[in-house]
Each structure stands twice: as C-alpha cells, then as structure tokens.
gemmi code that builds the backbone of each chain (N, CA, C; Angstrom):
import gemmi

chains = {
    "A": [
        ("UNK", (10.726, 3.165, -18.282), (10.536, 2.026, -17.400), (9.056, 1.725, -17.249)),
        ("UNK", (8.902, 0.498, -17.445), (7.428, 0.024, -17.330), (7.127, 0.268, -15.684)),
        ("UNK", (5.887, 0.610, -15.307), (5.444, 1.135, -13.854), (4.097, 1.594, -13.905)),
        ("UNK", (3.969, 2.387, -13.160), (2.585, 3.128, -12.632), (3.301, 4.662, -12.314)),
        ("UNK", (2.363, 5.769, -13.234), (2.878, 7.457, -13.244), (1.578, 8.161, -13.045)),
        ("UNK", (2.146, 9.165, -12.653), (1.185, 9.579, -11.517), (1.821, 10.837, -12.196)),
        ("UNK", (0.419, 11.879, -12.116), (0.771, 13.685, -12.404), (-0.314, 14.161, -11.595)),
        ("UNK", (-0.095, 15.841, -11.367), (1.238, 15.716, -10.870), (1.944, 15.502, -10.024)),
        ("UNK", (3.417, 15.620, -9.601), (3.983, 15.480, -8.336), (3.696, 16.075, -7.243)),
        ("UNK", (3.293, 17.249, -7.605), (3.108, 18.299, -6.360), (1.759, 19.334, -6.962)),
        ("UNK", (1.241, 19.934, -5.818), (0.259, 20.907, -6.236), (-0.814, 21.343, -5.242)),
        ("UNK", (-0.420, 23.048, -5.534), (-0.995, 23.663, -4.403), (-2.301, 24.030, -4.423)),
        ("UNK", (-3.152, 23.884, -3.164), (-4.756, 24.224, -4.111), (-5.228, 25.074, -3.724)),
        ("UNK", (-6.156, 26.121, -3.506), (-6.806, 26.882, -2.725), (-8.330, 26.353, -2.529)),
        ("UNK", (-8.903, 26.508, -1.337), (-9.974, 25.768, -0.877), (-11.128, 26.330, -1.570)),
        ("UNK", (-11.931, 25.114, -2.649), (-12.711, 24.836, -3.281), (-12.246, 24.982, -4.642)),
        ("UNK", (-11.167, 24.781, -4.988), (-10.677, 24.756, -6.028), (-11.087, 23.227, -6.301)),
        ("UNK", (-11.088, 22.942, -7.821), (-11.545, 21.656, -8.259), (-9.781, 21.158, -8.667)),
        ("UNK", (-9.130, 19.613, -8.583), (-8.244, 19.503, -9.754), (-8.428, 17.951, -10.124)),
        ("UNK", (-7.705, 17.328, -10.873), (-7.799, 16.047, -11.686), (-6.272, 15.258, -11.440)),
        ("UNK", (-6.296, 14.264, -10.488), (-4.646, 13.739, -10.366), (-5.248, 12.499, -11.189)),
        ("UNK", (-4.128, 12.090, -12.459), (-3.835, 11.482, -13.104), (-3.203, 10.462, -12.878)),
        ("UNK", (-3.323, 9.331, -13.494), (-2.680, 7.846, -13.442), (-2.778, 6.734, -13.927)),
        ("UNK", (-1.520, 6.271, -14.626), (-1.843, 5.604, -15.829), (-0.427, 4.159, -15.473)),
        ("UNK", (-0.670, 3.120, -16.108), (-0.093, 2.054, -16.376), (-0.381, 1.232, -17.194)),
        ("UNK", (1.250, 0.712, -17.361), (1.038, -0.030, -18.512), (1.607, -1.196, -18.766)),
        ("UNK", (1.027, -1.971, -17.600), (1.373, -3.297, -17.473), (0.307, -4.344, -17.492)),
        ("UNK", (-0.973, -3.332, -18.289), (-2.143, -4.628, -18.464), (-2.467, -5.026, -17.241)),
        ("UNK", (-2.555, -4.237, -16.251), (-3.501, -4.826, -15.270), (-4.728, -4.531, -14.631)),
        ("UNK", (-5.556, -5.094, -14.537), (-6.784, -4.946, -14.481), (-7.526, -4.323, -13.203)),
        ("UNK", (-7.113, -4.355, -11.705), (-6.852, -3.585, -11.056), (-6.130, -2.451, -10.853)),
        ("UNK", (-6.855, -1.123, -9.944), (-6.404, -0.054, -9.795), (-6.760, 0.535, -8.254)),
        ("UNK", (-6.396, 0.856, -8.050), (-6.618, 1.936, -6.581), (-6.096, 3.391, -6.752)),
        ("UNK", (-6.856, 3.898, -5.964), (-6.151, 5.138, -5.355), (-6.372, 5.320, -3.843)),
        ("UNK", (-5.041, 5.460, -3.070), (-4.820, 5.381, -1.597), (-4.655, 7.152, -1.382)),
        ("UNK", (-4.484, 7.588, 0.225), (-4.023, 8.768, 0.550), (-3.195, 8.220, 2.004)),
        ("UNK", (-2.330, 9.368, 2.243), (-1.488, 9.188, 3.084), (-1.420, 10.345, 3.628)),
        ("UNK", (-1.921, 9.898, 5.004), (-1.876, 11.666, 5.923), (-0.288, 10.937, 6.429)),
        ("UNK", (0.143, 12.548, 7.341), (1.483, 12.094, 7.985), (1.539, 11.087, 9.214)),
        ("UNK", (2.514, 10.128, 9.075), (2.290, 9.227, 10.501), (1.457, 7.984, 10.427)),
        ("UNK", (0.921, 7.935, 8.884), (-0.340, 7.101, 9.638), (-0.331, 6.443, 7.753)),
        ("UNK", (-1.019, 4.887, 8.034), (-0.973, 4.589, 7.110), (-1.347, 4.604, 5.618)),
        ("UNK", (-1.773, 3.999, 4.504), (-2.368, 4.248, 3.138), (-3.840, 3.971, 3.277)),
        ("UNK", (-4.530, 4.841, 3.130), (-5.893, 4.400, 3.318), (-6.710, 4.431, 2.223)),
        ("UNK", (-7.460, 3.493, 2.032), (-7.981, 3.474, -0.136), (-9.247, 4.522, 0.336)),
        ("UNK", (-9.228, 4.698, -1.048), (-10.180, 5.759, -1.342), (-10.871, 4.956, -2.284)),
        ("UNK", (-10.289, 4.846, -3.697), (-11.153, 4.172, -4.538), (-10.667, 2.957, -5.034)),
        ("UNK", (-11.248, 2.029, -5.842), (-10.500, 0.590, -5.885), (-11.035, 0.856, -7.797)),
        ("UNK", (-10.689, -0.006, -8.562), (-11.371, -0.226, -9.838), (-11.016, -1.574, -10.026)),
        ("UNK", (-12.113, -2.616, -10.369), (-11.160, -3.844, -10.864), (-11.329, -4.164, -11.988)),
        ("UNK", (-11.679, -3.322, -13.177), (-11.708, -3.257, -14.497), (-12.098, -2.137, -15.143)),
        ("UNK", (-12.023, -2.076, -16.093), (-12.674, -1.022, -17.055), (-13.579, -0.837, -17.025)),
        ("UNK", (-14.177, 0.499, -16.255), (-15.402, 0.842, -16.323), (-15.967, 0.422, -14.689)),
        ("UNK", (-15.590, 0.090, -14.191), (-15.935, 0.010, -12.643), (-15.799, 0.419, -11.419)),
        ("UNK", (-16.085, 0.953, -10.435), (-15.455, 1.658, -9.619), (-16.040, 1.063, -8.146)),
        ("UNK", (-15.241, 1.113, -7.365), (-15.853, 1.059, -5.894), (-15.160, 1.882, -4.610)),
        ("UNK", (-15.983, 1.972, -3.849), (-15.854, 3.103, -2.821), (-14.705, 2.086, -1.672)),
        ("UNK", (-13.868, 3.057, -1.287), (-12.817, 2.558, -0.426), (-13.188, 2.852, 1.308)),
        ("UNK", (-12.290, 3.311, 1.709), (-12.471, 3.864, 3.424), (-13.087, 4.928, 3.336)),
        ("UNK", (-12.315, 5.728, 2.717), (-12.214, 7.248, 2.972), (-12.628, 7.962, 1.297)),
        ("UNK", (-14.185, 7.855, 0.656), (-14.193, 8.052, -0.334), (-14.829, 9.893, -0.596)),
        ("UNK", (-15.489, 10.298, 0.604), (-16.178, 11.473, 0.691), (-15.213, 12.228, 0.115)),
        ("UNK", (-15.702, 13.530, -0.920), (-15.426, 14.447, -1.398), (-14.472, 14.060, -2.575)),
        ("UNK", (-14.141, 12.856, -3.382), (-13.786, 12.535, -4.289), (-14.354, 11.940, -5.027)),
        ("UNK", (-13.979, 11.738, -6.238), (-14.641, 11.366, -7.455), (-13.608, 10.221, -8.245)),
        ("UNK", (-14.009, 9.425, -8.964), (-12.668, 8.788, -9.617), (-13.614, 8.277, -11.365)),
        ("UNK", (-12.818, 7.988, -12.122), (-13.270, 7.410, -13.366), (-12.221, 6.806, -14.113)),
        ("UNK", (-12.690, 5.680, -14.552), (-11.876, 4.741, -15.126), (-12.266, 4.339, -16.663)),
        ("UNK", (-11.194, 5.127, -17.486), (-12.689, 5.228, -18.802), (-11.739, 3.752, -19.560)),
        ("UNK", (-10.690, 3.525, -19.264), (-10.238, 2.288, -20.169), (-8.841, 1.866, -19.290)),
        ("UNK", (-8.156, 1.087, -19.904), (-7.369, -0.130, -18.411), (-6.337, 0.860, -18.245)),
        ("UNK", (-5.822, 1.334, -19.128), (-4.407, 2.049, -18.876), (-4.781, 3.239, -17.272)),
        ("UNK", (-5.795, 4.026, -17.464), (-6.006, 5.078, -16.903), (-7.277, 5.210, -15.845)),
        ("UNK", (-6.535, 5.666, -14.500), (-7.772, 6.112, -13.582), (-7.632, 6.921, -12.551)),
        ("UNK", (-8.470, 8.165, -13.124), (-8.005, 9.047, -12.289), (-8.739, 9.990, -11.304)),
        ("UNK", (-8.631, 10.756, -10.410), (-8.998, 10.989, -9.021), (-9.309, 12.509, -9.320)),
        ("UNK", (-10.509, 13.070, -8.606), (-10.828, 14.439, -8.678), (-11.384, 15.084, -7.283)),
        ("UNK", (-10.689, 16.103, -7.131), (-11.430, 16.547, -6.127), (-12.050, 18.013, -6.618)),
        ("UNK", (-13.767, 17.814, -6.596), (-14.408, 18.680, -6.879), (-14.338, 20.159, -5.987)),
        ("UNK", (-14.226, 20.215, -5.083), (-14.070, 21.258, -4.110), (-13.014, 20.762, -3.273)),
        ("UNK", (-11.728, 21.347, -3.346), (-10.786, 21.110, -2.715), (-10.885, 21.547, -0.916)),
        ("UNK", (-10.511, 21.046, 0.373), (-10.507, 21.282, 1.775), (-9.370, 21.176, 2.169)),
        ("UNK", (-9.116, 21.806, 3.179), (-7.704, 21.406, 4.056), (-7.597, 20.650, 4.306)),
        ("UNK", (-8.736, 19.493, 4.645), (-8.723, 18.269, 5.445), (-7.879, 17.547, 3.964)),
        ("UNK", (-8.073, 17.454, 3.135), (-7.686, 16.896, 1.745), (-5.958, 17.016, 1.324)),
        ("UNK", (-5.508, 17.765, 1.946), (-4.286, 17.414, 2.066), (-3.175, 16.398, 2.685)),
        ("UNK", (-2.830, 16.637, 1.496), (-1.963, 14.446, 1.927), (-1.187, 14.049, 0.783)),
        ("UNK", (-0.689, 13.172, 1.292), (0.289, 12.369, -0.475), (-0.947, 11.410, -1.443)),
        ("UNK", (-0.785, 11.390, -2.219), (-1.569, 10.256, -2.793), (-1.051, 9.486, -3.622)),
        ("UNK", (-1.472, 8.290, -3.316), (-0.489, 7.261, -4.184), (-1.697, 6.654, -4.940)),
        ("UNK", (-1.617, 6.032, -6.710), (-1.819, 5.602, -7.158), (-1.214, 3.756, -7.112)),
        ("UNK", (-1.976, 3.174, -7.495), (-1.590, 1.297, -7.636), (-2.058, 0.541, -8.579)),
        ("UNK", (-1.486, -0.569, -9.060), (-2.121, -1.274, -9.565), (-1.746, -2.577, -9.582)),
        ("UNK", (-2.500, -3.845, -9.964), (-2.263, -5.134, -10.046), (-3.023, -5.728, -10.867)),
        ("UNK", (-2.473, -7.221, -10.948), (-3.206, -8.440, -11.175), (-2.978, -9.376, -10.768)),
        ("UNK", (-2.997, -9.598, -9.458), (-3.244, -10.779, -8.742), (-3.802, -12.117, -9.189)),
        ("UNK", (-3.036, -13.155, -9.039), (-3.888, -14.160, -9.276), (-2.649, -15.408, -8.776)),
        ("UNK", (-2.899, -16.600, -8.893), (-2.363, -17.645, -8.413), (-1.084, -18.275, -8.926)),
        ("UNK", (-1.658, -18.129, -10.850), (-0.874, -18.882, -11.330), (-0.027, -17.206, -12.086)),
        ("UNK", (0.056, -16.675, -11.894), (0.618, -15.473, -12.512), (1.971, -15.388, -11.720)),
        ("UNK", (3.377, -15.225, -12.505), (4.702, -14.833, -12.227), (4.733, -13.612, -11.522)),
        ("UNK", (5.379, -13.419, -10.801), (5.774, -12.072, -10.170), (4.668, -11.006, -9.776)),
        ("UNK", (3.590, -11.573, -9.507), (2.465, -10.942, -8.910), (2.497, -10.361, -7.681)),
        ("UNK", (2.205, -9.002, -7.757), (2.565, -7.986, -6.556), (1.665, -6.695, -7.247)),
        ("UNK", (1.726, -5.886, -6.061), (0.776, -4.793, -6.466), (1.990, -3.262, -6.594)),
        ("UNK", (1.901, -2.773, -7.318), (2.637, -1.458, -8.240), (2.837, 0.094, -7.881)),
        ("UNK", (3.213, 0.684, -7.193), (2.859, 1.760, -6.951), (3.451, 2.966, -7.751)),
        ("UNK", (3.021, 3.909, -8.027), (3.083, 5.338, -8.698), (4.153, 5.912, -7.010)),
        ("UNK", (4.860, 7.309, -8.011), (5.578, 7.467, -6.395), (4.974, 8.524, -5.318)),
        ("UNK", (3.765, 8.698, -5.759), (3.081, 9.665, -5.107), (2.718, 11.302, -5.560)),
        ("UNK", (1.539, 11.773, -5.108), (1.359, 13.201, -5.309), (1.563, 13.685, -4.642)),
        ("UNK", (2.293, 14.739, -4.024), (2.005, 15.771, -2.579), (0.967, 17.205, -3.266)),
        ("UNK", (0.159, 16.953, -2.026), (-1.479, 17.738, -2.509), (-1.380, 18.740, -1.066)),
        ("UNK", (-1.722, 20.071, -1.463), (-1.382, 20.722, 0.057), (-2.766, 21.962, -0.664)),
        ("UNK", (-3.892, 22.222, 0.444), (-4.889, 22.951, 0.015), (-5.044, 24.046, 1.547)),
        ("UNK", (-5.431, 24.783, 0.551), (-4.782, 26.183, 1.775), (-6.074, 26.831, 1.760)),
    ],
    "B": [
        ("UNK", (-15.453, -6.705, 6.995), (-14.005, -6.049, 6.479), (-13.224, -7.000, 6.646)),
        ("UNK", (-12.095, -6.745, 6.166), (-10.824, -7.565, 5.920), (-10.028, -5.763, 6.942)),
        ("UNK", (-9.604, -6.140, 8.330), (-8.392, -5.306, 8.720), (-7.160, -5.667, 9.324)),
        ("UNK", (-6.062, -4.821, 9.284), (-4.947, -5.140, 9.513), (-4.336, -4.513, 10.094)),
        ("UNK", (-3.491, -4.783, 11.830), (-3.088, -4.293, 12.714), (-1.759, -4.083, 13.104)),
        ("UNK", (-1.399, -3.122, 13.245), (0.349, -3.301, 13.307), (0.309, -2.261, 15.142)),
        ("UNK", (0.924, -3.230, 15.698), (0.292, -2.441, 17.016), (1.854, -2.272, 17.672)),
        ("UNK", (2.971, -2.008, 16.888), (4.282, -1.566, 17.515), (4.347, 0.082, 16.783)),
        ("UNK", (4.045, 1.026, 17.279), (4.068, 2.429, 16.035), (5.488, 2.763, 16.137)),
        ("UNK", (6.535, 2.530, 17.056), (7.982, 2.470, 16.757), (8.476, 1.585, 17.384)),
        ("UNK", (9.718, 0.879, 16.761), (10.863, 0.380, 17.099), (12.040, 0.680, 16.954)),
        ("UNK", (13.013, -0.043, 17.599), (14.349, 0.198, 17.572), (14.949, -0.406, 17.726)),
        ("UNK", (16.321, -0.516, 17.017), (17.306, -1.898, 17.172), (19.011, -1.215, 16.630)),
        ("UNK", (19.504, -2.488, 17.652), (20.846, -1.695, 17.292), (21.638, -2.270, 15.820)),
        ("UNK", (22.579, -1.485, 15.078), (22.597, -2.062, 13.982), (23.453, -3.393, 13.928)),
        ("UNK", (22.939, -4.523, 13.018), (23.902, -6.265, 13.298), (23.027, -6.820, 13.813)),
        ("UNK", (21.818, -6.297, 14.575), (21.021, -6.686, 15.591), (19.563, -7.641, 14.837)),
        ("UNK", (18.794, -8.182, 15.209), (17.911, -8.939, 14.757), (16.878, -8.223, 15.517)),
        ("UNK", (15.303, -7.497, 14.712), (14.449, -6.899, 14.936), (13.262, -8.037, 14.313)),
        ("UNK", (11.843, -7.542, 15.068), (10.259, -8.439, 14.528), (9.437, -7.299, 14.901)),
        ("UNK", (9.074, -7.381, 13.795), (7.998, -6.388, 13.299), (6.442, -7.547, 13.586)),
        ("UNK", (5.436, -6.697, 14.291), (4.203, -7.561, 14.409), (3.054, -7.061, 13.764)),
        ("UNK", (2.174, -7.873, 12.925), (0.946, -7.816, 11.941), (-0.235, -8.383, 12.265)),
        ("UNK", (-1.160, -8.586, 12.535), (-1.903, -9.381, 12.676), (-3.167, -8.742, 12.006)),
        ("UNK", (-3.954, -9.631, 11.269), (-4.652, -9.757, 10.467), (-6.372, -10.109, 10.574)),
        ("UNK", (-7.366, -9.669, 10.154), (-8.402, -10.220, 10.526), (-9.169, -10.622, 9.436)),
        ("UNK", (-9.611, -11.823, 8.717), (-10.088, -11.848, 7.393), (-11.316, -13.385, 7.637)),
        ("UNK", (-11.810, -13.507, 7.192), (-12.788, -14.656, 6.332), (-12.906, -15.797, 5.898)),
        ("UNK", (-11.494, -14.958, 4.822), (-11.016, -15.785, 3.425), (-10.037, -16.460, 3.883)),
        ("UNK", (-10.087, -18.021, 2.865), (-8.964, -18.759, 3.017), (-7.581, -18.224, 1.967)),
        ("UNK", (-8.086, -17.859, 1.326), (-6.797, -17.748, -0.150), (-6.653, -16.022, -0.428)),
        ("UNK", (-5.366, -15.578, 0.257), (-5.100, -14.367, 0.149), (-3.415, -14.221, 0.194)),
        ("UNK", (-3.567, -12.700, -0.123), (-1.843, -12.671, 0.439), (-1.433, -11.938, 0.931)),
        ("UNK", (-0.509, -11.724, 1.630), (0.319, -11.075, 2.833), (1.327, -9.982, 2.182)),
        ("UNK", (1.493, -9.045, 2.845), (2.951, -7.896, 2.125), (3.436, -7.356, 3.108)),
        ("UNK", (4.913, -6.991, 3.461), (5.316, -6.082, 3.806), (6.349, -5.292, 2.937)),
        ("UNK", (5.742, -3.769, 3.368), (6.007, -2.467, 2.319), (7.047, -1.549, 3.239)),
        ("UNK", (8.011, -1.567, 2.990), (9.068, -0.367, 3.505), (8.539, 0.486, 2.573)),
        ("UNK", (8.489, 2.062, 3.619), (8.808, 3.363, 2.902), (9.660, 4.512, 3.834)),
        ("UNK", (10.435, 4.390, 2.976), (11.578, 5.347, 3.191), (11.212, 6.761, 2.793)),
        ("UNK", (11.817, 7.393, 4.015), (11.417, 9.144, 3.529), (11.183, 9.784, 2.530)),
        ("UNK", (11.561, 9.077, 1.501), (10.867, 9.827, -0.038), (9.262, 8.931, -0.150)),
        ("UNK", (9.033, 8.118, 0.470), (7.915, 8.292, 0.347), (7.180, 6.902, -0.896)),
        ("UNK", (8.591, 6.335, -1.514), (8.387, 5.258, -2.329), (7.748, 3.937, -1.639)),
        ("UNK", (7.062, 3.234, -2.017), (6.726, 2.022, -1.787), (7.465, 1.144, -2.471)),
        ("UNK", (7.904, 0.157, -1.433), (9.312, -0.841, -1.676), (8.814, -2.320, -1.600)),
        ("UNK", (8.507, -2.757, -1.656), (7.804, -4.566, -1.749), (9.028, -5.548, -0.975)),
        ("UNK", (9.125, -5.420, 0.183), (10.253, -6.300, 0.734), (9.687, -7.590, 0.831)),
        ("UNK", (8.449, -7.939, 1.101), (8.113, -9.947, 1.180), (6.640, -9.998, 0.683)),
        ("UNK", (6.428, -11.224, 0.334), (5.070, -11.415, 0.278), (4.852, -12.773, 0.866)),
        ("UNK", (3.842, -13.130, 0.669), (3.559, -14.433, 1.341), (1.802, -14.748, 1.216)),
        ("UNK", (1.840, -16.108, 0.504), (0.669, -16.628, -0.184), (0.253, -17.445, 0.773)),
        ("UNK", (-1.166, -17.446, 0.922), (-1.568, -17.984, 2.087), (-1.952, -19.477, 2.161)),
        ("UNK", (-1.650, -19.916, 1.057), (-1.713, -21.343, 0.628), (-0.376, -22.088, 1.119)),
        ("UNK", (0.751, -21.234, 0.456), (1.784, -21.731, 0.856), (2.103, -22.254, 3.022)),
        ("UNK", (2.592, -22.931, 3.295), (2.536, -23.652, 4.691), (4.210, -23.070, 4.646)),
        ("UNK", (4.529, -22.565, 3.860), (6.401, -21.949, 4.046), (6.141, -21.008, 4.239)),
        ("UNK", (7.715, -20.426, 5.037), (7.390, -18.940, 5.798), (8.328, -18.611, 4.216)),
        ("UNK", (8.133, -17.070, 3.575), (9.142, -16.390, 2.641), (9.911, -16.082, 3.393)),
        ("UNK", (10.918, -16.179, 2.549), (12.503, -15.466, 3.058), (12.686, -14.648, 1.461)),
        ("UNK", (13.575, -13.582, 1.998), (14.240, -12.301, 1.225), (15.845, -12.215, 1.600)),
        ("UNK", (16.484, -12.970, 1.361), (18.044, -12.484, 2.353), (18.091, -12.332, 3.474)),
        ("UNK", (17.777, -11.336, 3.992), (18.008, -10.724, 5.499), (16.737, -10.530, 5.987)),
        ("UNK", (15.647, -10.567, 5.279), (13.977, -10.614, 5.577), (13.042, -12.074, 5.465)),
        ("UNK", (12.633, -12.351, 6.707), (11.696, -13.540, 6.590), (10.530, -13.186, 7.534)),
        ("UNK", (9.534, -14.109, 7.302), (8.157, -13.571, 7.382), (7.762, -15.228, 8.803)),
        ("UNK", (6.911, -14.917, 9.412), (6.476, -16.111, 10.641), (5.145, -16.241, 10.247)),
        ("UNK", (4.916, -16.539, 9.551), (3.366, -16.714, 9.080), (2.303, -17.657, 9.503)),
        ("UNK", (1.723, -17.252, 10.488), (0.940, -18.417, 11.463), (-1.221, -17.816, 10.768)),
        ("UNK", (-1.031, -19.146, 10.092), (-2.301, -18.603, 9.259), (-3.759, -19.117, 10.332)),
        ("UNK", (-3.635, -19.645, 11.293), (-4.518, -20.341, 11.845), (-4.554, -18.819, 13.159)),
        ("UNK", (-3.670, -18.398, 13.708), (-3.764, -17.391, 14.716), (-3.621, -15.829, 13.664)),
        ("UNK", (-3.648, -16.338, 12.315), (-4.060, -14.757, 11.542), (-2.914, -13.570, 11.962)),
        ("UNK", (-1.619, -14.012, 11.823), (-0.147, -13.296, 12.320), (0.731, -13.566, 11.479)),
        ("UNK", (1.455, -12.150, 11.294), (2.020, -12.363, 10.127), (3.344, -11.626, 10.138)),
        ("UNK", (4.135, -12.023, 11.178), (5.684, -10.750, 11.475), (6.593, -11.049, 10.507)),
        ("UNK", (7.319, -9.820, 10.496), (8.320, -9.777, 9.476), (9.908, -9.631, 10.414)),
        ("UNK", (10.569, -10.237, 10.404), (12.213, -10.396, 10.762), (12.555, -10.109, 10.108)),
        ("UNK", (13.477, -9.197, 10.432), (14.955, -8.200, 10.044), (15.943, -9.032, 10.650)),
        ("UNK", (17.033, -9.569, 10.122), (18.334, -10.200, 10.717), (19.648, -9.039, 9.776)),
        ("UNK", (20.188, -9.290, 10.893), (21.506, -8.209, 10.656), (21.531, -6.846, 9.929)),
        ("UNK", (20.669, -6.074, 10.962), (20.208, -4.615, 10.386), (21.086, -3.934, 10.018)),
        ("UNK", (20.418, -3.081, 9.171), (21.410, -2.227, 8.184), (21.029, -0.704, 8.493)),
        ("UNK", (21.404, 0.203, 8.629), (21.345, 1.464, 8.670), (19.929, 1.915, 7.496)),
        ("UNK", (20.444, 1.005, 6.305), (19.356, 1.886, 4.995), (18.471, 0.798, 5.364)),
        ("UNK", (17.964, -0.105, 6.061), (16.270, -0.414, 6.892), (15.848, 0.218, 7.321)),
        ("UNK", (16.287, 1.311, 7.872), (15.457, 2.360, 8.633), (14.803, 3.039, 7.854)),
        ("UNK", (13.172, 2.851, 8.018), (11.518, 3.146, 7.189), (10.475, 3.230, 8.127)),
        ("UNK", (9.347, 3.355, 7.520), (8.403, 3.086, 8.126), (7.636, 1.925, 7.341)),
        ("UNK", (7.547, 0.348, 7.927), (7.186, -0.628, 7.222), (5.642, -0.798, 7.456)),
        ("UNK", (4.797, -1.021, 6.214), (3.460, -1.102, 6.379), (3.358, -3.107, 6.265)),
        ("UNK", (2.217, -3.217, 6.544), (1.852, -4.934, 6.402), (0.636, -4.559, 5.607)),
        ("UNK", (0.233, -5.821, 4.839), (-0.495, -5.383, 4.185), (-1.126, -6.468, 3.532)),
        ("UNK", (-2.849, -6.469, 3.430), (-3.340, -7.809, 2.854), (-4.318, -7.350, 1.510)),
        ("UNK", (-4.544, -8.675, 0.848), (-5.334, -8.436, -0.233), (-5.845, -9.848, -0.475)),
        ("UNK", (-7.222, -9.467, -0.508), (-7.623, -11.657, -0.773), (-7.579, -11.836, -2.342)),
        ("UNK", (-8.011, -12.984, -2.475), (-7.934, -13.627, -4.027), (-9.215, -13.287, -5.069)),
        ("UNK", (-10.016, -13.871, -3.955), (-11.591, -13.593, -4.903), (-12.570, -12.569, -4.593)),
        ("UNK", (-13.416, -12.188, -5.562), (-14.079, -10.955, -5.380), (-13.243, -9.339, -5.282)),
        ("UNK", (-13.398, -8.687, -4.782), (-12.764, -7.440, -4.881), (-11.741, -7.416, -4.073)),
        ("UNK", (-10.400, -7.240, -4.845), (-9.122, -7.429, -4.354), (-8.937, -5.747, -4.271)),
        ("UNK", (-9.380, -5.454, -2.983), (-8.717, -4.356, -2.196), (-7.810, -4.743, -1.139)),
        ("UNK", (-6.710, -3.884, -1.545), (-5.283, -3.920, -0.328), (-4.957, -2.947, 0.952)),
        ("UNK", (-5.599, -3.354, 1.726), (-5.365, -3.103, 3.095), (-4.621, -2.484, 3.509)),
        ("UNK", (-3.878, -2.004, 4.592), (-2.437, -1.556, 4.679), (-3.002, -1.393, 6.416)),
        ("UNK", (-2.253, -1.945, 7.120), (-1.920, -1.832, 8.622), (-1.518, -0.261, 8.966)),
        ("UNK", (-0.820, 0.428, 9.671), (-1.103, 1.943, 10.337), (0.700, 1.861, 10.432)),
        ("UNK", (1.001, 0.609, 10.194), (3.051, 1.511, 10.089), (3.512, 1.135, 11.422)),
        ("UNK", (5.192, 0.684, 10.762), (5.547, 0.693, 12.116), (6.957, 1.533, 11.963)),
        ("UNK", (7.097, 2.353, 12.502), (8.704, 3.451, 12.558), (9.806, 2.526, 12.912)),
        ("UNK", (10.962, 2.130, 11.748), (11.975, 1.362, 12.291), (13.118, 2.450, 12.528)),
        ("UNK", (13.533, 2.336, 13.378), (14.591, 3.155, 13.601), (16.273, 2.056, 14.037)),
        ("UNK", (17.343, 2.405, 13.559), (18.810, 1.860, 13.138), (19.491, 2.306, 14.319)),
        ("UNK", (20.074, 1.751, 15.361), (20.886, 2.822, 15.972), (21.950, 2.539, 15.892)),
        ("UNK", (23.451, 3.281, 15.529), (24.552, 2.493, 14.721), (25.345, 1.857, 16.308)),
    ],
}
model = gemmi.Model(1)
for chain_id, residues in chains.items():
    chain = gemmi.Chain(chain_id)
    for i, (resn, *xyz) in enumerate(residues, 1):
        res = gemmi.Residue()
        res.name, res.seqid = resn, gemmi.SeqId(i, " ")
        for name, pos in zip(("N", "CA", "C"), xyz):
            atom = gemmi.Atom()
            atom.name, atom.element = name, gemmi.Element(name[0])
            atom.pos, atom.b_iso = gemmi.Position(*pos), 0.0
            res.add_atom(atom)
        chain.add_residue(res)
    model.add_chain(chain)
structure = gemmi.Structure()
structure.add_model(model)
structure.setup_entities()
C-alpha cells in the first residue's frame, strides 16, 4: 500500500544511547515532518523538511537531529537518548497545494520510543 | 506563529446524540487549511474533514461537518448521530499555503460515547 513507513515500531533505549528512526514515502511528496506525542497531549513538530536537502527546526527540536538526503527519506536521530525523550513519534508527509486532487497530509503509524 | 486551540480537553455525548467539538485558530495568512484528525487508541491518524480557507462552504463528511467562521478564526467540527467507534481523541489542525507549510495540531479533545 502506497503510504508513509516508519521503523521501527517500538524500541527500548537506555539513557545516552544514540538510535536512527527511519521514514520513508512514496508518494512524491515534497514535504516531510517529524512530530512527537507525549501522553494526553497533542503532536508537536520537531522537524519540518520541505524538500530535498532542507531542514527546519519545529517546537520542540532540542536533542534531535534529522536529515533528508533525497525525497523518499527523512529521518530522525537521537544522539544521546533521555527519559524526557520518550513518546510516540509519528512521521508525515505532503504536498499541499490548491490545484492538487486529494491533498491532505499522510501519516506513518507511529514509533513507541521508551528510554530508561 | 501560526497556533491552534482546542480548549474542551473532554467531552461527552450520549450515543444518536449530536456533539461540537471547538478550534480556534490564530494565523496571518489568508490561504490555508483546516483538519480535523481522530485518533483512536492505536494511535493512527484518521483525516475525518478538511476545509480550504478560500472556500465560503462549510465541508461535510456524512455524519461530520465543519462551522467554519474565517473572519472570527473558528473552526468546530459536528458529530451528528454518534456512533460508539467516534470515540477518539480528535486533534484540529492547520497548515498555510505559502512559505513553510508546517502543520500545527491543537492539544486534543477526549470524545467519549455513552451508549
């Protein structure tokens, strides 16, 4: 099924552990995000990309990293993993625009990230 | 900033019943668009309405329509004849047209079904 995939699903970290969550689509669109989701409370961006090779800082960007080396793929690192860093994370993507059919933004179904 | 307020953190309605979810919005821009996102306990993001801010029509979805008052920056979503599987936590959610299309997301509102 064409979408937005996300690896991996789950994963446990120990504090200052480094890891790499993955995310890829393949619906040619030129926007990307990556959101987090504490419990209770809403999606808050972390990083945005609106093309290849670009990146910009969201709400909540401290202690992550992101890189976007070509359209399919962009993905999220946390160099020293924290407790505070535990949360779901959802990957997205789009292409918004006016005259475009069925324009809406995409979501991956989430990571659950738990750092101990 | 472009932020977005959802200032009911739960509701409740009985089921058959007609529920309004409230959004309100703070932005700039004239040309953007509107979302509301059910997520259900697994945690999926569900795309129940959108709504283009050009358009002067409210969207309808079946049993979901949107009150879209672009001049007071409000943007509720109606539930008519609730269903048991509505029960989520619905986000609102904006994204403008030009320049950097980052999507927002309001803080959730807990719908709860009571049969």
């Amino acid at each position: 099924n064409a979408g937005v995939t996300q690896t991996p699903k789950f994963q446990v970290l120990k504090t200052g552990q480094s890891m790499t969550l993955q995310c890829a689509q393949d619906m040619n669109h030129n926007s990307m995000y990556w959101y987090r989701q504490d419990p209770g409370m809403g999606l808050r961006l972390i990083y945005y990309s609106a093309s290849e090779g670009t990146t910009d800082k969201g709400e909540v960007p401290n202690g992550y990293n992101v890189s976007r080396l070509n359209k399919r793929e962009f993905s999220l690192r946390l160099e020293s993993a924290a407790p505070s860093q535990t949360s779901v994370y959802f990957c997205a993507s789009s292409d918004l625009g006016r005259f475009l059919s069925g324009n809406t933004i995409y979501f991956g179904e989430g990571s659950w990230l738990t750092v101990v | 900033a472009q932020t977005v307020t959802q200032s009911q953190p739960e509701m409740s309605v009985q089921e058959a019943e007609t529920v309004t979810l409230s959004c309100t919005y703070d932005t700039s821009e004239s040309d953007y668009y509107l979302f509301w996102y059910k997520q259900p306990p697994s945690r999926q993001m569900i795309l129940v309405i959108r709504q283009e801010a050009y358009k002067q029509q409210n969207a309808t979805e079946n049993r979901f329509s949107v009150n879209f008052q672009k001049a007071a920056k409000s943007f509720s979503l109606k539930i008519s004849d609730s269903q048991l599987g509505d029960a989520a936590m619905y986000f609102c959610a904006y994204i403008r047209i030009q320049g950097a299309q980052k999507l927002v997301f309001g803080q959730g509102t807990r719908l709860t079904i009571n049969p």
